[in-house]
Structures are given as structure tokens and as C-alpha cells.
C-alpha positions as CSV (number, residue, x, y, z in Angstrom):
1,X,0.0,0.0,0.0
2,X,0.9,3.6,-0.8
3,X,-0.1,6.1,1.5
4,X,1.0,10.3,1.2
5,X,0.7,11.9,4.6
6,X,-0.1,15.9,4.3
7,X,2.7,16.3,1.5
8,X,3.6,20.1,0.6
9,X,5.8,20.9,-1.7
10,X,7.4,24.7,-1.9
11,X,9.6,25.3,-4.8
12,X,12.7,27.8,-3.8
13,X,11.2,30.7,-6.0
14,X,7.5,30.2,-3.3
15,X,5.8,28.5,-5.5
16,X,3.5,25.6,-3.8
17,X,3.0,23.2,-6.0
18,X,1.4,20.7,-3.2
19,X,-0.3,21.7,0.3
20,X,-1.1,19.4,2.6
21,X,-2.4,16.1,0.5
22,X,-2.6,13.1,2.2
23,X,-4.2,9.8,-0.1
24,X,-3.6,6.2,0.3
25,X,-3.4,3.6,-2.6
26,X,-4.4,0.0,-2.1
27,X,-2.2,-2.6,-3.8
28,X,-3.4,-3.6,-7.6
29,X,-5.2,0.0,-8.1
30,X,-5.1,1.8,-11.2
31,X,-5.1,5.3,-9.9
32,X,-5.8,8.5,-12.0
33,X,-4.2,11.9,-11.0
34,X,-6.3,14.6,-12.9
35,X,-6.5,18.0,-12.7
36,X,-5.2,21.3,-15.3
37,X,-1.7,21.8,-15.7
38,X,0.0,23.5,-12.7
39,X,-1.9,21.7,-11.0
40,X,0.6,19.7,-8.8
41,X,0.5,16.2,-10.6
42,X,4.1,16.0,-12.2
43,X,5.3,17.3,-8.6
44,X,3.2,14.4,-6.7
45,X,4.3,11.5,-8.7
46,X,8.2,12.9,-8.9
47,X,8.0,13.4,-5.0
48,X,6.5,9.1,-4.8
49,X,10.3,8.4,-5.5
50,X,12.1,11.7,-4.7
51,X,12.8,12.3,-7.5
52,X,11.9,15.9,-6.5
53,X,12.6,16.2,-2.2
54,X,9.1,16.9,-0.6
55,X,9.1,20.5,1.7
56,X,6.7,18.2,4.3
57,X,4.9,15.6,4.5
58,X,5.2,12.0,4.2
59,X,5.1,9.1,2.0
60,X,4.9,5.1,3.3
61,X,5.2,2.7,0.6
62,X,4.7,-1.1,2.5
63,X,5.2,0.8,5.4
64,X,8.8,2.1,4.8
65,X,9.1,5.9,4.7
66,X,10.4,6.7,1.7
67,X,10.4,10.4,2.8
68,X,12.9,9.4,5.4
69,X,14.8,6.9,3.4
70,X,18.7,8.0,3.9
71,X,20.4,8.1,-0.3
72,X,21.7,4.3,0.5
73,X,18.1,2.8,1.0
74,X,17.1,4.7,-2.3
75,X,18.4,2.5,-5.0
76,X,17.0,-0.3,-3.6
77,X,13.1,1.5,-2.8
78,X,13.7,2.6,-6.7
79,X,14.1,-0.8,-7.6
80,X,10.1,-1.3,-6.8
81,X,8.8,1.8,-8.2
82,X,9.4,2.2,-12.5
83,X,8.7,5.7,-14.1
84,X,7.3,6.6,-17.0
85,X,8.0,10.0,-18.3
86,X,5.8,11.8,-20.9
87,X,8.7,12.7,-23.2
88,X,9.7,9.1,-23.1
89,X,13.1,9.7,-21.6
90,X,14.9,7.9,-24.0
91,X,19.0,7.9,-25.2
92,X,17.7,8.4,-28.5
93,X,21.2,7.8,-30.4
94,X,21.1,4.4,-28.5
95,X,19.2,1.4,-29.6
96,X,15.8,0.3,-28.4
97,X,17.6,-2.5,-26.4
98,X,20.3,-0.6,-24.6
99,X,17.5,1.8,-23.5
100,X,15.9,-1.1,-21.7
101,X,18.6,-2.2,-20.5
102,X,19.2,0.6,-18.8
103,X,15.7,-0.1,-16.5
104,X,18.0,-2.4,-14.8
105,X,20.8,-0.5,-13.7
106,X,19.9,-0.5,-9.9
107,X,20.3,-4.3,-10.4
108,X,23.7,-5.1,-12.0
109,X,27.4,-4.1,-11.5
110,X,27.7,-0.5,-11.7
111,X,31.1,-0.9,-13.1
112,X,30.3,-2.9,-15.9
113,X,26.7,-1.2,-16.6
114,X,28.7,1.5,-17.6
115,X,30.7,-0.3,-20.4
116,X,27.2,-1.6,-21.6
117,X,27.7,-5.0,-20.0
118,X,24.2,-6.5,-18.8
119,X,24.2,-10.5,-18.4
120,X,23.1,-13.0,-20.5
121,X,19.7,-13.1,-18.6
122,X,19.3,-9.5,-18.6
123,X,19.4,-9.3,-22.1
124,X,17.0,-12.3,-22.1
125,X,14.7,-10.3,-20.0
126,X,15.1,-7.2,-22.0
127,X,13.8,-9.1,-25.3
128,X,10.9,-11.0,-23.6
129,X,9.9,-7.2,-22.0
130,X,10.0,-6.1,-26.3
131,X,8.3,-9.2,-27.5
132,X,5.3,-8.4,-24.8
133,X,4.9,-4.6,-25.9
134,X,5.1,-5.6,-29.6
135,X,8.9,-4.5,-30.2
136,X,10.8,-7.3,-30.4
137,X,11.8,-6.4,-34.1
138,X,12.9,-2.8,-33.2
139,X,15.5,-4.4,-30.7
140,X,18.4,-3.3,-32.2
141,X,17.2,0.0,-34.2
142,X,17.8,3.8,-32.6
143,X,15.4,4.9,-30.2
144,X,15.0,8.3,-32.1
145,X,14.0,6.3,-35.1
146,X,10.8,5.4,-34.0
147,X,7.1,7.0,-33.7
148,X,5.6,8.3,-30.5
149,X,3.6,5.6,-29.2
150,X,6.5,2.9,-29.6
151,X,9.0,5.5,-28.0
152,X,6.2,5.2,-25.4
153,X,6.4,1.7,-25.3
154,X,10.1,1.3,-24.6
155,X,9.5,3.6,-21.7
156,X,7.5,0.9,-20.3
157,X,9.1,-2.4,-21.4
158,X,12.3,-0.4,-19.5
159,X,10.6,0.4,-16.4
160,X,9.3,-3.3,-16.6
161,X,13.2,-4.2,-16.2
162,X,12.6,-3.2,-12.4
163,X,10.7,-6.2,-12.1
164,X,8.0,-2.4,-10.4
165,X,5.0,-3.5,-7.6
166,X,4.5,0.2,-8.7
167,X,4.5,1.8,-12.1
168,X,4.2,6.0,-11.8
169,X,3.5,7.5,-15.0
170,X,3.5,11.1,-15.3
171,X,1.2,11.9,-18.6
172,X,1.9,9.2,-20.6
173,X,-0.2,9.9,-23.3
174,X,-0.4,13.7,-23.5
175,X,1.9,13.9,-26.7
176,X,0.0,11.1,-28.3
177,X,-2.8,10.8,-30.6
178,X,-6.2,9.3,-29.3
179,X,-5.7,6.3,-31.0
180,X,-2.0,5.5,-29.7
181,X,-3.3,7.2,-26.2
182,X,-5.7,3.8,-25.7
183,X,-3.0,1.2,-26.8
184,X,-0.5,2.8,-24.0
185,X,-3.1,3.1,-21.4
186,X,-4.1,-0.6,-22.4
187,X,-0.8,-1.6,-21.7
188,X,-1.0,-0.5,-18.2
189,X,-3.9,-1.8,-17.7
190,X,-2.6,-4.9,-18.7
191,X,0.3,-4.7,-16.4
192,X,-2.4,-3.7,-13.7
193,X,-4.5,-6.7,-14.0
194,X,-2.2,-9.1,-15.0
195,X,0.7,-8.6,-13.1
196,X,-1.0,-7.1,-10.1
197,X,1.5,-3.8,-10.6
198,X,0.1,-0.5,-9.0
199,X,-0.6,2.7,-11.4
200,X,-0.4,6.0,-10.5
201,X,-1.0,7.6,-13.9
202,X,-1.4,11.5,-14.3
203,X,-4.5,11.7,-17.2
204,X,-6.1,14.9,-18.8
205,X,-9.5,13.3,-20.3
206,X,-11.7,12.3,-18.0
207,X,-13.5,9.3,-20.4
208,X,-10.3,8.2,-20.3
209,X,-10.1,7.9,-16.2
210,X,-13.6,6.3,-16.9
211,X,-12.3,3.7,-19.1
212,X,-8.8,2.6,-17.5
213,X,-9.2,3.6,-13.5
214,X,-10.2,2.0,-10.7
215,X,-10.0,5.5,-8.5
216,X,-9.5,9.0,-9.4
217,X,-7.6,11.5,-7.1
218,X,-8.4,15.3,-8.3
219,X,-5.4,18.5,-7.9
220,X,-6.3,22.4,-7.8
221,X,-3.5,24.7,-7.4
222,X,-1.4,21.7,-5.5
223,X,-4.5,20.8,-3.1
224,X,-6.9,17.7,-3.1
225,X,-9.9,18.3,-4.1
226,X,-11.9,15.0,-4.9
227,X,-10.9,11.8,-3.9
228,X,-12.9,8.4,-5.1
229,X,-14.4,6.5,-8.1
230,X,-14.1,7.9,-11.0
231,X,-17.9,7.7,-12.0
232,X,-18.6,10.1,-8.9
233,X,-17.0,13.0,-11.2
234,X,-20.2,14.4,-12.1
235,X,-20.4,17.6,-13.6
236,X,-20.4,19.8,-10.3
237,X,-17.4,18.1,-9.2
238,X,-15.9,18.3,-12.9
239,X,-16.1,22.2,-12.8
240,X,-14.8,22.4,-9.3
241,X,-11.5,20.6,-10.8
242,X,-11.1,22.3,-13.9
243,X,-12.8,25.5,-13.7
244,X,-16.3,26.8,-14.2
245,X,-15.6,27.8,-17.5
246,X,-14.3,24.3,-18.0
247,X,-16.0,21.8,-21.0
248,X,-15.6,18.2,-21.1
249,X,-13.8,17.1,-24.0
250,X,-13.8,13.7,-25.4
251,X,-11.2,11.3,-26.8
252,X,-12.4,9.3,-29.0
């Protein structure tokens, strides 16, 4: 289980991107993070793994504090918690398989992770990671070289190299057509139901928190403001998220 503990976040030019939130996550959830940009997500999901140092608060994940982790327990918390960017985060000269790779770095030799070295087994993994996201045949081609959504989709097969009980992915689909937007978010959901991994994912359209999540946590300038299943977002609450001036606006 996840759970954030009145988490505030003060950038060093005063801005606060989070005041006081405080949420829990059950294990196997699909969770959506909505809200208008500025709104706090990219700030919430980047404090999960400190990637970004919280101001207060804090944030239990199986009951170990990650807030209060010293830098020596981070690489192996990291180990449990993949990242999805939406820029895709990729070393675009290299090729679709080192990038992978790469997902496993908090696993292998440092040493010889930096001359490209991964195991026999690691590569093994790396390729059955490919074949399940539909890239096995782009193994070995530059990263740069390929669309959007499969760019997307070696950001997840190298999170999946963490062997993740929780995936964080911070707007995965808001570069991506509609079409290519489903076939990531059907991935996760895959990974969700299949493998029993945990999503925190950061969405914009609402039918498409509808579609894919189980729950729905809502932002407004850094605070919570809704907190539940996603069909309870009726129009009242819709407008006290995004605005009174706010339209729903469909993905097809």
C-alpha cells in the first residue's frame, strides 16, 4: 500500500506546488491523478520516488518511509517503483535495447553497466519485455528512429526491467494521438490486472479515467480536491477541478 501523509511541496522561487495532500493507494489500483496543468501532478508523482525532495509531509510505501529513506536505501526503494515520463526519456542515439537495458541498472554491476555490459539473462529479460509490448523487431534499431507511441512503449518495457509493484506514470499519453493514447493506457492496464502492478497515472480526459481507473484523485493549485471513483466525477465536481468555465472534451 501507498499512502501520502499531508505532502507540501514549496519550490525555492515560493511557489507551492502541493499543500497538505494526504491519499492512500491500495495494492493492484489503477489510480488516475487529474487535474489542469500547474496543478501539482508532475510534482506528486516525482515526490513518490524523490525524485523531486518533498518540503513536508510524508510518503509510506509497504510501510517504509520513503520520505525518510537516507540516499543508501534509495536505490533499492527505486528498484520497486518504474517511471514513465511523458517525453519518453529515451537515449535516443542508442538502440531500443540498450535503452531497456538501462531499467535495470539498480540491479547489476555498476562498473560494468557502464561499459554496456548486462548478463546474458538481462538481455533475455530485455527481449521477452520487447516481445510483450510488440517491439521485439525494433530491438536493435535507434530509439529516435521510431514514432511516439513505440518511443512510449520502450518507456514501459524499461521500467518493466525493475521487475516495479509500482508503475508511476506522469502523462503518458499527453503527446500522443487518441488512438495511440488507448494502446498505452491498455498496456498498463494490462500490467495492472495481469501482473497485479500498481498505477499511479497522471490523465487529462476524464472518459479516459472512466475507461482505465479504478479510482480518481483530483489537484487544484497543489491541493486535493476529490478523492474516489471515478464515475462520482459528475459535472459539479468536474467544474470544481477544472474551472467553471471548463468543457468536457472527449477522446475518441
Amino acid at each position: 500500500m501507498l499512502r501520502v501523509e499531508n505532502l507540501t511541496k514549496v519550490y525555492p522561487n515560493g511557489t507551492v506546488a502541493l499543500k497538505d495532500v494526504s491519499f492512500q493507494v491500495a495494492d493492484g489500483e489503477f489510480l488516475a491523478v487529474i487535474g489542469l496543468s500547474g496543478s501539482g501532478k508532475s510534482t506528486l508523482l516525482r515526490c513518490i520516488n524523490r525524485l523531486i525532495e518533498p518540503t513536508a509531509g510524508k510518503i509510506f510505501w509497504n510501510d517504509i518511509e520513503i520520505t525518510a529513506a537516507p540516499v543508501s536505501d534509495l536505490r533499492k526503494i527505486r528498484r520497486q517503483i518504474g517511471m514513465i515520463f511523458q517525453q519518453f526519456n529515451l537515449v535516443k542515439r542508442s538502440s531500443v535495447l540498450t535503452n531497456v537495458l538501462s531499467g535495470r541498472l539498480g540491479y547489476v554491476n555498476p562498473y560494468t553497466s557502464l561499459l554496456n555490459y548486462f548478463p546474458a539473462e538481462e538481455h533475455q529479460r530485455a527481449m521477452n519485455n520487447l516481445e510483450q509490448l510488440g517491439l521485439a523487431d525494433k530491438a536493435h534499431v535507434r530509439a529516435d528512429s521510431l514514432s511516439g507511441g513505440q518511443q512510449q512503449r520502450v518507456g514501459i518495457a524499461r521500467a518493466l526491467m525493475q521487475d516495479p509493484k509500482l508503475i508511476l506514470a506522469d502523462e503518458p499519453v499527453a503527446s500522443l494521438d487518441p488512438v495511440l493514447a488507448h494502446s498505452i493506457l491498455k498496456y498498463l492496464e494490462q500490467l495492472n490486472k495481469e501482473r497485479g502492478i500498481t498505477v499511479l497515472c497522471s490523465l487529462h480526459f476524464l472518459d479516459l479515467v472512466h475507461r482505465y481507473a479504478t479510482h480518481a484523485i483530483a489537484l487544484k493549485d497543489g491541493q486535493l480536491v476529490f478523492q474516489g471513483l471515478p464515475e462520482k466525477i459528475d459535472d459539479a465536481q468536474f467544474k470544481a477541478i477544472y474551472g467553471q468555465d471548463a468543457e468536457r472534451v472527449s477522446i475518441v
